[in-house]
N, C-alpha and C positions, 0 to 999 in steps of 0.2 A: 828269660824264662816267662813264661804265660802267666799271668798272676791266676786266672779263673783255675787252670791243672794244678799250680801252685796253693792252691785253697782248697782243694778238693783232700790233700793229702799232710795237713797241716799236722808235724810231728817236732816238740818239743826239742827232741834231742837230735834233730838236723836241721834246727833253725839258726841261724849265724847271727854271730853280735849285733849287725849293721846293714840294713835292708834300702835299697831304694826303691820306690814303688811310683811308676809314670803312668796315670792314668789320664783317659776323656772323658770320662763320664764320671759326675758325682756318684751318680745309683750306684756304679761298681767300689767305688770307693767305702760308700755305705756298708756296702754290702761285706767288704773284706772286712772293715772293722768289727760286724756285728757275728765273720765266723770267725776272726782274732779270738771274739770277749765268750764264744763257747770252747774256744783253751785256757784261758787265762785275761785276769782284769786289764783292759786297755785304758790308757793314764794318756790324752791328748795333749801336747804342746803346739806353741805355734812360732813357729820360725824366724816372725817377723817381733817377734815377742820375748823373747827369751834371751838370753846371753848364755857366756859356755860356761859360767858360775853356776844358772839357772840349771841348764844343762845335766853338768858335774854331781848338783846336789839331789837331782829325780833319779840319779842312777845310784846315788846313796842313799836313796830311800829304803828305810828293810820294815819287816815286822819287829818290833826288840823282842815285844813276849810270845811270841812263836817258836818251838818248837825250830821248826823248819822253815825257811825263807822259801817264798811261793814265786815262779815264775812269774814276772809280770812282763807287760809290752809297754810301748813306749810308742807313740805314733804322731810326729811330726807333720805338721802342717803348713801350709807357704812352708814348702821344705830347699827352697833356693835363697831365700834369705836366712835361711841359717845354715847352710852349706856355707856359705859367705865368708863365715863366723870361724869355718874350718881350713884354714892356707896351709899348716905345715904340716905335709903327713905324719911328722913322726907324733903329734898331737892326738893325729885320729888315731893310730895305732894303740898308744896308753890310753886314750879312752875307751876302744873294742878290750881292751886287759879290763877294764874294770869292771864290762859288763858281766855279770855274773849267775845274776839271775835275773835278766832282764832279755829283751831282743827289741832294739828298736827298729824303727820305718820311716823312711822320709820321703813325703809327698811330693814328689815332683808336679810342678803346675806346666810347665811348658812342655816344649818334644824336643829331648837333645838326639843330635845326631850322632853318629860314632866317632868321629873326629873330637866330638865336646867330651865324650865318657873317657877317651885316652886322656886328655889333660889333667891333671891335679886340680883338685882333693880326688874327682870322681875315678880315678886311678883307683888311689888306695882305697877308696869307698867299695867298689867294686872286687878286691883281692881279698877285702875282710866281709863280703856278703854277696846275696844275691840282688840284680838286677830283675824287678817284676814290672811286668807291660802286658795294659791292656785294650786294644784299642776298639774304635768306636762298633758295635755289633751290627750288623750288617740285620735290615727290615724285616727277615724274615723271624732272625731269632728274639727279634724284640716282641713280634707278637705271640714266639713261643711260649717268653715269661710272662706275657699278661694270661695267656691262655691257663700256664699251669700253676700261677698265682690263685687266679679268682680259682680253681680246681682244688686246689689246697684247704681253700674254704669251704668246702663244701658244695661250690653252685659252679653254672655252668653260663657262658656269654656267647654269645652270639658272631658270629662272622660278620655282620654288616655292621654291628656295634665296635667290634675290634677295628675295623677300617677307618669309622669313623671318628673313634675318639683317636686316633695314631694324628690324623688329619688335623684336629685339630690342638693336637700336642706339637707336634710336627717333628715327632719319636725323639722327641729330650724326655732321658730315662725319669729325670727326679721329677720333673712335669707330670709325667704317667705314672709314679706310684701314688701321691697324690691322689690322682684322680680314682685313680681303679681303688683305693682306698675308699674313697667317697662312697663308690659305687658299690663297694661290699657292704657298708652301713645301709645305703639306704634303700637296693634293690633286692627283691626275695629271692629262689632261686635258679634265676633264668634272667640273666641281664640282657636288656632287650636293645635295639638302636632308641628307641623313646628315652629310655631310662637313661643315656650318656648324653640327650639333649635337653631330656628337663634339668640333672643336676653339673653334667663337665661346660657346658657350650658358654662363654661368658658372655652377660647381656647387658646391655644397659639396665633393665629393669633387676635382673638379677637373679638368682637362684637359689633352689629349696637350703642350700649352706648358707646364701647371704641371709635366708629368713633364720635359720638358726645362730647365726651371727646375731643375729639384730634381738633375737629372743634373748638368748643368756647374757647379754650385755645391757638387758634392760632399758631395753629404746624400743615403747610403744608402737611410738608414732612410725619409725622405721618398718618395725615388724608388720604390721598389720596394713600399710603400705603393701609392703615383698608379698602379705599372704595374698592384697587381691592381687598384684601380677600373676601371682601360681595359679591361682584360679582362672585369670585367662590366658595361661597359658595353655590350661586344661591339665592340671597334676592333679588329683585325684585327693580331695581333704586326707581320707584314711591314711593314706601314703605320708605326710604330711605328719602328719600325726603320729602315726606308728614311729617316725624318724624322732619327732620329738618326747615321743615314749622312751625311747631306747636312748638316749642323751640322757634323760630325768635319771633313769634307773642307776644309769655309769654313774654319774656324777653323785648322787647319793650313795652311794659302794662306797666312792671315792673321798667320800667327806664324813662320815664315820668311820672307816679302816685308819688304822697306825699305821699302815703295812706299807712302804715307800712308793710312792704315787707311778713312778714311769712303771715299777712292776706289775701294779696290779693293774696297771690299765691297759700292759702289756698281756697281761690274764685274761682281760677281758675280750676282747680283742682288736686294740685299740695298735695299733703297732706304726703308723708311719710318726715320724717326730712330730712334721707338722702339727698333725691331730693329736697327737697327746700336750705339744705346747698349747694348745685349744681348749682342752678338759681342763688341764691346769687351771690358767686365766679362767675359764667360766667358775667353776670351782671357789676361785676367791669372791664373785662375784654373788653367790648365794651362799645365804645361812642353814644349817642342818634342817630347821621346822620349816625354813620356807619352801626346802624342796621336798619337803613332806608333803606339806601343803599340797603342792605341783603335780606331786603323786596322785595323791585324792582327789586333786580336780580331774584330772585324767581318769582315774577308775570312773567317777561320774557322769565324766562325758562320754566315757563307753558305754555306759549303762544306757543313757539318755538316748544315745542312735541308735542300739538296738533291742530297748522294752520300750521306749517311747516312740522310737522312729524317728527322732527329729533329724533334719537334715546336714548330713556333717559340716559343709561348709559354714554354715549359719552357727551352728554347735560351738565348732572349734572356733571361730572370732569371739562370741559369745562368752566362751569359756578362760578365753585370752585377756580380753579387755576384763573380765571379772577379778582373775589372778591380779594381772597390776594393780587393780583399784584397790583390791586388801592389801597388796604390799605396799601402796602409798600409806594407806589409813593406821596399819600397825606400825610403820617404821615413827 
């Protein structure tokens, strides 16, 4: 069965015990997971990790003080090293009996042939579930999902930029969310071909991400390095700036809310893993007042370029080298 048709119509009470799922691409895999967890909470194992105890006891996990025991999934990873783990049918059968309220999935990493699916365990694997395959998406519809991604958001990209940045992904899906991620942060609303070579192209000297690497990690000397590459590169201070506006702002959201960090930064719209394991880590890296601070310095230096005039480039180093210096002197 097609896994993309198979996700499109995802119903609880025609889901079977015991799922294999063969995919090429991580993004797809992603992707199933993330429309899994708007049915029900998805609980990751990993195959190369677990024993059939381990196994045994995740499908005896219940609510006690619940009312009602809530579907959950179960979603196996290196799913051949623990097929492994499964030799006598009549084992995997008593364990599809105990699933109950569960439905699990097991990630197939390789491509078996049908000659491998007839032999044991994938016999009985396959009598007590379905078989989901997906394979690798042909160029055309890969740059239908960048087109109707960055759409999603509100903006629109450009045909020479979509070419370009395919190129030099060289169409690996999890490469391209990634990027087109970036490119929603920190392009307005018309992604240009400029805009996927000042931030996706990777360079020795580096780019507008490696300078905000180098910012919230607190490494001067780095940062202000990367800002004069950007500047001959020719990125635009303002640009530049506006991206490190919008970091400042998330991450102070981020560091006074209670509210559990991947959702709210999914609110914002922070959505690929990558970037959110990025807010994280910066996150720990500054204290609440210091990124208040960050703020003010920022409101200030807007003020400065446009009632003063002063020249952004010169502004924002200015403003940069000023920040650290107080974070040395207070710490």
């Amino acid at each position: 069965m097609n896994l993309l048709e198979y996700q499109k119509n995802l119903s609880l009470e025609k889901m079977k015990p015991i799922n294999l799922v063969q995919v090429e691409e991580e993004y797809i895999v992603s992707a199933f997971m993330d429309k899994l967890s708007t049915v029900a909470p998805v609980k990751v194992l990993w195959g190369n990790e677990i024993n059939l105890q381990d196994f045994i006891n995740a499908l005896g996990e219940s609510e006690l003080f619940e009312k009602k025991r809530q579907k959950e999934f179960l979603f196996i990873k290196k799913g051949e090293q623990f097929i492994k783990k499964l030799k006598d049918p009549k084992l995997i059968k008593s364990l599809a009996n105990r699933i109950k309220t569960k439905a699990v999935f097991i990630l197939l990493e390789g491509k078996l042939d049908k000659s491998s699916l007839q032999k044991e365990p994938f016999k009985t694997l396959l009598e007590l579930g379905d078989f989901l395959e997906a394979k690798k998406l042909d160029r055309n519809k890969i740059r239908d999902l960048i087109r109707k991604k960055v759409e999603r958001e509100g903006k629109k990209i450009d045909e020479q930029a979509i070419d370009y940045l395919l190129e030099i992904t060289s169409y690996d899906l999890t490469f391209l969310r990634g990027e087109v991620e970036k490119l929603l942060l920190y392009a307005d609303k018309q992604i240009t071909l400029e805009d996927v070579k000042k931030v996706c192209l990777a360079q020795t000297y580096g780019n507008v991400f490696d300078f905000i690497e180098a910012f919230f990690t607190k490494n001067l000397e780095k940062t202000l390095s990367l800002l004069s590459a950007l500047y001959r590169m020719g990125v635009p201070a303002l640009q530049i700036q506006w991206l490190l506006v919008s970091y400042t702002l998330k991450l102070f959201v981020l560091k006074k809310s209670n509210k559990d960090p991947e959702t709210l930064l999914q609110d914002l719209g922070v959505k690929h893993p990558f970037m959110i394991h990025n807010f994280k880590r910066y996150a720990k890296n500054f204290t609440e007042k210091e990124l208040e601070l960050l703020i003010k310095r920022l409101y200030w230096l807007d003020f400065a370029e446009k009632v003063a005039f002063v020249p952004p480039e010169k502004a924002l180093r200015n403003m940069i080298v000023d920040y650290f210096k107080q974070l040395t002197q207070s710490a």
